[in-house]
C-alpha positions in Angstrom: 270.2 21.1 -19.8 267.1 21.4 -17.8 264.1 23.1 -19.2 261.0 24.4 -17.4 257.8 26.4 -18.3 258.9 28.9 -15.7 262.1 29.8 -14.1 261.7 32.0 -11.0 264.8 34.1 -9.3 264.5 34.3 -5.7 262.5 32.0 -3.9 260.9 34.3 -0.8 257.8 34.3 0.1 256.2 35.2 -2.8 258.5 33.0 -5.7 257.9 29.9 -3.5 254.1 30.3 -3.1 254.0 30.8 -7.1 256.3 28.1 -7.7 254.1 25.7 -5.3 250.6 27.3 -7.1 252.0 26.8 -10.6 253.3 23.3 -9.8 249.6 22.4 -8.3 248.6 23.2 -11.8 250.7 21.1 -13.6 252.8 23.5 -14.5 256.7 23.0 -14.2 259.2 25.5 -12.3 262.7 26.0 -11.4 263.1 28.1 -8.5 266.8 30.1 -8.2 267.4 31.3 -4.4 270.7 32.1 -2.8 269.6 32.1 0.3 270.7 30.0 2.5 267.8 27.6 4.2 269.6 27.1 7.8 269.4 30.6 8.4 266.0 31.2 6.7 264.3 28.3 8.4 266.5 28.8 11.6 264.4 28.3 15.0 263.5 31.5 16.8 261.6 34.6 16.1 264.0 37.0 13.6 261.5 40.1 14.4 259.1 39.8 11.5 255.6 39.2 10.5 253.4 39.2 8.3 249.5 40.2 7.9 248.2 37.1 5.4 244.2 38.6 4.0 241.7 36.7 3.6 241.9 36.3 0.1 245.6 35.0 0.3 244.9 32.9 3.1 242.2 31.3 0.8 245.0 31.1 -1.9 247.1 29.1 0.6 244.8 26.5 1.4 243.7 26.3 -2.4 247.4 25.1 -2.8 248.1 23.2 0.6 250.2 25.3 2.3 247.7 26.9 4.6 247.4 23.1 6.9 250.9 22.9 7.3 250.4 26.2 9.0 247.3 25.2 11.6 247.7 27.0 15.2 250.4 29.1 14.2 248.4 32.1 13.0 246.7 34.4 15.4 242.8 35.6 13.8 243.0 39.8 13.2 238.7 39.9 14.0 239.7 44.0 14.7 241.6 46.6 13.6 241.6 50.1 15.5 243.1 53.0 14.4 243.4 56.0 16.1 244.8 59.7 15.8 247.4 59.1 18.7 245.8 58.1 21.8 242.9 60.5 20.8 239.0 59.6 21.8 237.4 58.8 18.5 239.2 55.6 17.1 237.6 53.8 14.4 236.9 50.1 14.6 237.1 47.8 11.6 234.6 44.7 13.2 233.4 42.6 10.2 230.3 40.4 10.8 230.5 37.3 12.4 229.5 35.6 8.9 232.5 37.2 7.4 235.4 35.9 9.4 238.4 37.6 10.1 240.3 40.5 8.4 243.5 38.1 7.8 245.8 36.4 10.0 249.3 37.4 11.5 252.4 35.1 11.0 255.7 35.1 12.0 257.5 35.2 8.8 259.5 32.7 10.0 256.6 30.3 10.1 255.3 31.3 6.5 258.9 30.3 5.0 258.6 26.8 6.8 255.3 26.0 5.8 257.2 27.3 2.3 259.9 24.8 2.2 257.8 21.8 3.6 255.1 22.3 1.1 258.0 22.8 -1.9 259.8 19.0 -0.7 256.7 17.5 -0.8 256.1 19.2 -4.6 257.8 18.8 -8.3 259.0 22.0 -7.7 263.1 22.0 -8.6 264.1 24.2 -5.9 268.0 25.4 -5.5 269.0 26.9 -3.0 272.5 28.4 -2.6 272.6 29.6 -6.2 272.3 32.5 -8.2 272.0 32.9 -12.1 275.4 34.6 -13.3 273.7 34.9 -16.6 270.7 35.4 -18.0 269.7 35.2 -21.5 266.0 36.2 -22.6 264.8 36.0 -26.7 262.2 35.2 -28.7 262.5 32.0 -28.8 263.2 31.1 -24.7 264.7 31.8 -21.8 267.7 30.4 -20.7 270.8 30.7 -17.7 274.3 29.8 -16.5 274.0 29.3 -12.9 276.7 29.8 -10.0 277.0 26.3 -9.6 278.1 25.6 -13.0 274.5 24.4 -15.0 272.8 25.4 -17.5 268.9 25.7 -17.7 266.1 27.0 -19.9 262.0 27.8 -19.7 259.6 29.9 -21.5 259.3 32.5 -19.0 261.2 34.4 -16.6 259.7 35.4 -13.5 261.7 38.1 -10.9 261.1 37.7 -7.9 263.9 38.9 -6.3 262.5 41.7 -3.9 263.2 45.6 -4.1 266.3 45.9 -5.6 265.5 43.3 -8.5 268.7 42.9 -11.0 267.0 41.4 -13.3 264.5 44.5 -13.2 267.6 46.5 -13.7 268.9 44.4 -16.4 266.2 44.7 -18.4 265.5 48.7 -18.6 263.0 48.8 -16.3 262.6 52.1 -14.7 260.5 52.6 -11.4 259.3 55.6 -10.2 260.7 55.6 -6.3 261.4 57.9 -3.2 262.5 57.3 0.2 260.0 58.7 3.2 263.3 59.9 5.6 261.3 57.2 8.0 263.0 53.9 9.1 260.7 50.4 10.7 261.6 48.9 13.7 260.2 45.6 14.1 260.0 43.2 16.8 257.9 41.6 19.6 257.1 41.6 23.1 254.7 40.1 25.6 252.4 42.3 27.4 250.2 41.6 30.6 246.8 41.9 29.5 245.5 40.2 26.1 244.9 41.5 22.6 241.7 40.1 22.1 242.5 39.5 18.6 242.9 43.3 17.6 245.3 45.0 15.7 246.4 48.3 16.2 246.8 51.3 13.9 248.1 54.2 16.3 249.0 57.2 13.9 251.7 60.2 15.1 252.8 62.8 13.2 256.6 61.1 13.6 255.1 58.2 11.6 252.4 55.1 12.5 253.0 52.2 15.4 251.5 49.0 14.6 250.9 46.4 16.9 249.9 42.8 15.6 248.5 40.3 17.1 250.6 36.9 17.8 249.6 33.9 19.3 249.8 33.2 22.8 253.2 30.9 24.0 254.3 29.5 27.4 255.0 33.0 28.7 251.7 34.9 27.8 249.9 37.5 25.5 252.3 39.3 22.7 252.4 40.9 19.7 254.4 41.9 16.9 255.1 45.3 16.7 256.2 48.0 13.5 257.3 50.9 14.5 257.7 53.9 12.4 260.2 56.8 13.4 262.5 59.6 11.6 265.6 57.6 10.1 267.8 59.8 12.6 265.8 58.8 15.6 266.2 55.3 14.4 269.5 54.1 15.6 269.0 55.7 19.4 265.7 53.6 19.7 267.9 50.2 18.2 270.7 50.7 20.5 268.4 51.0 23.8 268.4 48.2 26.0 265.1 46.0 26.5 263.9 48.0 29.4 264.4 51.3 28.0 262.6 50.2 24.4 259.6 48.5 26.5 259.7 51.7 28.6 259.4 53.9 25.0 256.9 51.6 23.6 254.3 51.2 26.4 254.5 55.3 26.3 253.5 55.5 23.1 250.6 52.7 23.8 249.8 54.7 27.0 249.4 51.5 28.6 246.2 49.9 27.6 248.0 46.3 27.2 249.4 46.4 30.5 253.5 46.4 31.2 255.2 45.2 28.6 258.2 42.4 28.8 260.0 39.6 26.8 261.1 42.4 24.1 262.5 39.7 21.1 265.9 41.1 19.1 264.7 44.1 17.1 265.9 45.5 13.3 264.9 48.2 11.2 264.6 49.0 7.6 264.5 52.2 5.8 260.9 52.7 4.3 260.6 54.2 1.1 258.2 53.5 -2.3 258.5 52.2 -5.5 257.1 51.2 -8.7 257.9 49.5 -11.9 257.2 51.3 -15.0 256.2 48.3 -16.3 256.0 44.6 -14.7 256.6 42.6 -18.0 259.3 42.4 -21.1 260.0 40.2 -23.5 259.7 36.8 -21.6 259.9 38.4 -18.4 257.3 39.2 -15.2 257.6 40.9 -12.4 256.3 39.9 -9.1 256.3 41.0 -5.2 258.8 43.3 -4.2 260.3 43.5 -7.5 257.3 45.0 -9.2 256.6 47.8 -6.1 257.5 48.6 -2.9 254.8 50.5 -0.5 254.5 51.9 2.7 253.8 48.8 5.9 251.1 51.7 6.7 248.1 49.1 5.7 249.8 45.8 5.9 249.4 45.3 2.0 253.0 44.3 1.3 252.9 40.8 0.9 249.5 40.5 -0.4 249.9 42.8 -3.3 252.6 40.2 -3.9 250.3 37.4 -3.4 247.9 38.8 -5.9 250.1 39.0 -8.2 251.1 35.4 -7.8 246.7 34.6 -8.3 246.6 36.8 -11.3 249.8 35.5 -13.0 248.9 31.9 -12.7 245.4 32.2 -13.8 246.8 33.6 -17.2 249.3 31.2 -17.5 247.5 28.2 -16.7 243.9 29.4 -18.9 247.1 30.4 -21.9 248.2 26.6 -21.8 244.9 25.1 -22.2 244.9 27.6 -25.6 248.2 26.1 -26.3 250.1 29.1 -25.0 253.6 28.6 -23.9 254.2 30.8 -20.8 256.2 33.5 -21.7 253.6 34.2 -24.8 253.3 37.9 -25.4 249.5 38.2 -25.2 249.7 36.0 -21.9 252.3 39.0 -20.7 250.2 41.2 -21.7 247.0 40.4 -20.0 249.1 40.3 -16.6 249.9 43.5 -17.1 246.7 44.9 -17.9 245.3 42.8 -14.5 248.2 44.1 -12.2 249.1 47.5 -13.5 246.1 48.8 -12.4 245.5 47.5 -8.8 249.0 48.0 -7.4 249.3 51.4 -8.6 245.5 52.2 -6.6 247.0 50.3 -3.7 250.5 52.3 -3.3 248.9 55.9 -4.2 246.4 54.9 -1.3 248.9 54.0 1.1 251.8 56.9 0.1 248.7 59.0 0.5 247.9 58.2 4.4 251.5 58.1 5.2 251.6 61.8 4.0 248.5 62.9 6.3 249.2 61.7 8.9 252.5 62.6 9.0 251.1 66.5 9.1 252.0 68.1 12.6 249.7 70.2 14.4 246.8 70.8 16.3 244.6 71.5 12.9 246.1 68.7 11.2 245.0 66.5 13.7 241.5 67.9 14.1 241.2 67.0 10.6 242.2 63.6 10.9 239.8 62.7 13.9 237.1 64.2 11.4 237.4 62.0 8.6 237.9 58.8 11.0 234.8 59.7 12.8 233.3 60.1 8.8 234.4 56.7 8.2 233.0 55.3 11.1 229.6 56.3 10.3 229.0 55.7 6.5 229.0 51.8 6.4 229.4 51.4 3.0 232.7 53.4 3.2 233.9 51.7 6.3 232.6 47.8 4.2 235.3 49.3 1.1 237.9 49.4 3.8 237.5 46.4 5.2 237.1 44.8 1.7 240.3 46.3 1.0 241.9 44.3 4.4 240.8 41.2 3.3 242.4 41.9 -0.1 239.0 41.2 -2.0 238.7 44.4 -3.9 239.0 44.3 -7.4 238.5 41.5 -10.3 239.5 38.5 -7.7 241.7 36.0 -9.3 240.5 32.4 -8.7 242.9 31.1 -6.3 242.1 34.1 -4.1 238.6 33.1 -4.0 239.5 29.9 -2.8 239.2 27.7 -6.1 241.9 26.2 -8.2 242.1 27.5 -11.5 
């Protein structure tokens, strides 16, 4: 039977980059996934991508994944967001010393650099399976997988997105609520360029994101996420590529030119959601399985990625105590780190979703206001930006950069 200090279900974005951080520390894993790698890793753009801060970018080149991702990443050195295409949008510009806000990749990219980074590791990665059973006690962790083996670790790590069974198995409740909103995600090309600038354009009917992508053969795109009503959803997904570029450029009134090249498009229903709790008895939650917040601020994946800094960081400061990894007081301490920060994060973002979701002249009078506020108290508008680059908050080491 094969034994590991941590086994970790699902190996997504977030399970593989802690797998990969742990293993860099010496640290052994087993990583469960049943997903299938041609279709993950298959060539072409699937329709999503992903807003990497600062911080986690800094994470990713601590643990060598960030070089096997060189030119694939497009800079974000602006965010604007705007009331609709009211005068008055706000401009998030760090310094010149500070560097960009985060980087956009194609998802698609990010799982690559993944499973390039994880051959090249001690990482025992298995794809195509599942654990049928999972058995968690005081003395260990250990699971009959689908193909048949058996295997064992200190610690079990979930990180299995949204609907988590092994959250479920273990009596976790979450506090969680859908937002009658659904995403549509995709891409398109667009005549003139984006000069690096991401765009926050807020309706009552819900946000539209556009996200800078690097340029290919054909030109200047951009990624876009756009919010509607769940009932408006499917009329918008069965619209042909004129007609959606035709939508779209409305709602952008134009300022990046025509529009062409739309990619395949896909939505998802949006909703929110929260563990009660992110730990049991030889057990952490990570990512998607811990919460689930609005794409309203981009913060998805890097509240995933800080939990991946923070989690390591105890684990690897509880061995050199001679802590085994699934030691209470280690569980502990990750809960006290996390709990905290992810629950500020997700109020912040179900909070803007709400107001500017409000309909109305006044509404919107009052949303102009404050953006016109933010813009001119500087040390308000630096916490925002902080909060971009994912460097609010005790930092974990690996988000600053340094192994732990």
């Amino acid at each position: 039977m094969d034994h590991a200090d941590v086994l970790i279900l699902g190996g997504g974005l977030v399970g593989s980059t802690l797998a990969l951080a742990l293993d860099k520390h010496g640290l052994t894993t087993i990583v469960v996934d049943p997903a299938d790698p041609a279709v993950t890793l298959a060539p072409g753009f699937d329709g999503r991508a992903s807003a990497v801060a600062s911080a986690s970018h800094r994470m990713l080149d601590a643990i060598g994944v960030a070089e096997r991702l060189a030119g694939q990443g497009c800079g974000i050195k602006q965010i604007r967001v705007s009331d609709g295409l009211e005068p008055g949008a706000l401009d998030f510009i760090p310094d010149p010393d500070d560097g960009t806000l985060g980087t956009m990749y194609e998802n698609r990219a990010l799982r690559r650099a993944l499973a390039d980074a994880l051959a090249a590791s001690d990482v025992d990665f298995r794809p195509l399976t599942r654990a049928t059973t999972v058995e968690r006690s005081a003395s260990g962790v250990r699971a009959t997988l689908s193909d048949g083996t058996t295997v064992a670790a200190s610690l079990l790590v979930a990180a299995e997105g949204r609907n988590s069974p092994t959250r479920a198995a273990a009596g976790i409740a979450t506090a969680n609520w859908r937002y009658d909103h659904a995403a549509i995600i995709g891409a398109f090309h667009h005549e003139r360029p984006h000069d690096d600038t991401a765009y926050e354009i807020f309706y009552p009917s819900g946000p539209f994101a556009l996200l800078p992508l690097v340029d290919d053969a054909i030109g200047h795109r951009s990624a876009i996420v756009w919010t509607v009503s769940s009932a408006h959803a499917p009329g918008l997904l069965k619209l042909g590529d004129r007609g959606f570029l035709a939508e779209a450029e409305a709602r952008m009134g134009g300022f990046l030119g025509a529009l062409s090249d739309a990619s395949p498009r896909a939505s998802y229903p949006l909703g929110f959601h929260h563990a009660a709790t992110i730990t049991a008895e030889r057990l952490a939650l990570v990512g998607d399985a811990a919460h689930g917040i609005h794409p309203i601020a981009g913060q998805g994946l890097n509240l995933g990625f800080r939990d991946v800094a923070a989690l390591v960081e105890v684990l690897v400061e509880g061995r050199r105590l001679g802590l085994e990894a699934g030691d209470a007081q280690l569980l502990a301490r990750y809960q006290r780190w996390r709990s905290l920060d992810t629950m500020l994060v997700a109020t912040a973002t179900d909070t803007l979703t709400r107001l500017f979701g409000i309909p109305g002249r006044t509404a919107s009078a009052v949303r102009r206001f404050g953006i016109s506020a933010v813009n001119s108290i500087p040390p308000l508008k630096a916490r925002f930006m902080a909060e971009a680059r994912g460097e609010s908050g005790a930092l974990p080491r690996l988000l600053q950069g340094a192994l732990v």
